[in-house]
N, C-alpha and C positions, 0 to 999 in steps of 0.2 A: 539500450542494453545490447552489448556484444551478443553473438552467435554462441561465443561458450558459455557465456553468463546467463542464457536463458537456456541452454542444453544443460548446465550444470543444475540449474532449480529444477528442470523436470523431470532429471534422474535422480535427486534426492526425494524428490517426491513420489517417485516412481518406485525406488528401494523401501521407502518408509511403509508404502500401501501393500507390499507382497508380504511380508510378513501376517500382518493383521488378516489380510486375506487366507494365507495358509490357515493360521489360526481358527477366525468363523468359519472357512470351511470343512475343517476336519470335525467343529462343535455342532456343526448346520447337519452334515453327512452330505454337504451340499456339491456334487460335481459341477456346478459350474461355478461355482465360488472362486472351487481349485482351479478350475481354466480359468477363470480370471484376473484368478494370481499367477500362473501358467503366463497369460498375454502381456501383462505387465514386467515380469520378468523378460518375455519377448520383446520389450518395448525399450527395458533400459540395457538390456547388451546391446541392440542397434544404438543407443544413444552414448552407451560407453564409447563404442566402435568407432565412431564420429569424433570422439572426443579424443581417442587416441592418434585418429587420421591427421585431426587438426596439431595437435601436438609433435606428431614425428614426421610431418608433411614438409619439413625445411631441411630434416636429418636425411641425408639417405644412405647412411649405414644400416637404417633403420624402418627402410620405407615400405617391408612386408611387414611389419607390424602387426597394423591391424588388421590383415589377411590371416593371418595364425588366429588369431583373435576372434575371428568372424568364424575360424572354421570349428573353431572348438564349443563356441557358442551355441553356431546351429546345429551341432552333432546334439548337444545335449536338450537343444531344447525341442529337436526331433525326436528323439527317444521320450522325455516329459509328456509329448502331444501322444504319443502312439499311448502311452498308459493310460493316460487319462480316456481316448477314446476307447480303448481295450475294454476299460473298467468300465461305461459307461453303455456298452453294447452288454458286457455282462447283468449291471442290472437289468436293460429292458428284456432280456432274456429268462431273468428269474423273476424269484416276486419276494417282498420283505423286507426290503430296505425302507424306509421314512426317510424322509427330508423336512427338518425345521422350520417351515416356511419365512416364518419374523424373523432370524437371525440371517437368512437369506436374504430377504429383502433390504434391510438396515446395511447387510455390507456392500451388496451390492449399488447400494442409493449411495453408498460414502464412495467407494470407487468412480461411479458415474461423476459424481462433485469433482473427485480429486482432478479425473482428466478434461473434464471444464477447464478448471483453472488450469491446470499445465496445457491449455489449447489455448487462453486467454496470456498466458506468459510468452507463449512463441507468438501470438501475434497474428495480426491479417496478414500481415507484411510476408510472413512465413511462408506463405500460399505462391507469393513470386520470389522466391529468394532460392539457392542452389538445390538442387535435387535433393540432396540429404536433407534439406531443411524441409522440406515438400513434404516428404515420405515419412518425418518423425511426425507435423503437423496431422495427416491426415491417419495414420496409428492410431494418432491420442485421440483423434473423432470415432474411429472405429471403434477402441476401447470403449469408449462413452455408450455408444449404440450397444455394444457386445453387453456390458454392465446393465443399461437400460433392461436388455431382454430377458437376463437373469434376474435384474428386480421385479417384473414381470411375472417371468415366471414364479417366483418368492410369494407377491401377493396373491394371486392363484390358488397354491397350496395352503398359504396362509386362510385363507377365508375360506377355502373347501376341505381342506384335513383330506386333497384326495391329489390327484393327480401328478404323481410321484413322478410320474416317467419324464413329465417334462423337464426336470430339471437334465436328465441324460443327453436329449434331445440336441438343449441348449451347450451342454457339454462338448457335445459329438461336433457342433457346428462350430464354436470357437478352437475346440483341437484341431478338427480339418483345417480351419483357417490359420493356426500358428501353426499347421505340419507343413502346407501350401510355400509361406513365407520362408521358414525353416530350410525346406527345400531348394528355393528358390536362391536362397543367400548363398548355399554348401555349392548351387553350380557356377555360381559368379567366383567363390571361392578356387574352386575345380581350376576353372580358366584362368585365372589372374595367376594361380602357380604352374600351368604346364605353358603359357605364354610367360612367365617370369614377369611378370607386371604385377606394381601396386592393384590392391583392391579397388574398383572404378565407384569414390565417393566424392563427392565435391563438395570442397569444405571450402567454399572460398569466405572471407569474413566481409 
C-alpha cells in the first residue's frame, strides 16, 4: 500500500475518533478525554499536511501550500492545548467537579484500539521510511500510550468514586505535549516563510 493510501486510512480514522471523543468527553466531564480528542485532531492536521505536501510537491505554483496549512493549524491547535491546560489547572485549584470514571475508561480503551490499528496500517516499514513517515508512526504510538494513561486513569476513579484530580493531571500532560509539538511546527513554519522555502516534509513515496 502506497504512502497516501495508508496516510489516507489513518486520517479517516483519525477524524472518525475526535468527534466520539468530544462527545464522551464533554458526557464523562472528562479533561483528558478532551486532550485526547485535542491529540488526535493534532495528529490528523500533521497527516492532512503530508497529504497536501505529497499532492502539490510536483506544482510549484503551489509549493507553500502546505506551510499556510501548517501555520494555521498549529495556531489553532496552540490556543485548544492552552485551554484545555487553563481548564485543567482550574479544576485542581477548585473542588466540585466529578469525573465519570466508566465512560472515561470505555473511550479512552476505544481510542487506544483505534491508534493500534492505524500504527498497524503504517506499518513496521514506517519506522525506516521518510521522516514524515517516522513522525506520523510514532504520534500514533504516543497517542496510544497518552489514551492508555487516561484509561488508567478512568479505572481508578471508576472503582474509587475518588480521585478527581487525576484526570486534570493527565490533561495537563497531554496539552503540554500537543502545545510542545504545536510550537515546534509554528517555528519550522516561521523559517520556511522568512527563508521563502517549502515547509521541510519528506514525502518521498
Amino acid at each position: 500500500m502506497s504512502q497516501s493510501a495508508r496516510l489516507g486510512w489513518v486520517l479517516a480514522l483519525n477524524l472518525s475518533l475526535i468527534g466520539g471523543l468530544v462527545v464522551a468527553g464533554l458526557a464523562a466531564r472528562s479533561l483528558g478525554v478532551l486532550a485526547a480528542a485535542a491529540d488526535s485532531a493534532a495528529d490528523a492536521s500533521a497527516i492532512a499536511l503530508g497529504l497536501l505536501a505529497i499532492h502539490f510537491r510536483d506544482n510549484r505554483g503551489k509549493v507553500n501550500a502546505p506551510t499556510y496549512v501548517a501555520g494555521v493549524n498549529a495556531s489553532l491547535l496552540l490556543i485548544v492545548a492552552i485551554i484545555i491546560v487553563a481548564e485543567a489547572i482550574q479544576r485542581l485549584t477548585t473542588t466540585g467537579t466529578t469525573v465519570a470514571g466508566l465512560p472515561t475508561l470505555i473511550a479512552s480503551a476505544v481510542a487506544m484500539i483505534v491508534m493500534l490499528i492505524s500504527a498497524a496500517i503504517l506499518g513496521r516499514g514506517a519506522a525506516t521510511e521518510d521522516l514524515h513517515m517516522r513522525s506520523v508512526l510514532l504520534d500514533t504510538l504516543a497517542d496510544a500510550l497518552a489514551a492508555a494513561g487516561v484509561a488508567i486513569t478512568g479505572t481508578i476513579i471508576a472503582i474509587t468514586g475518588r480521585f478527581y484530580w487525576l484526570d486534570s493531571v493527565v490533561a495537563i500532560i497531554i496539552g503540554a505535549a500537543i502545545a510542545a509539538g504545536a510550537a515546534r511546527l509554528l517555528s519550522h513554519v516561521v523559517a520556511a516563510l522568512r527563508h521563502h522555502t517549502p515547509l521541510d516534509i519528506d514525502t518521498d513515496d
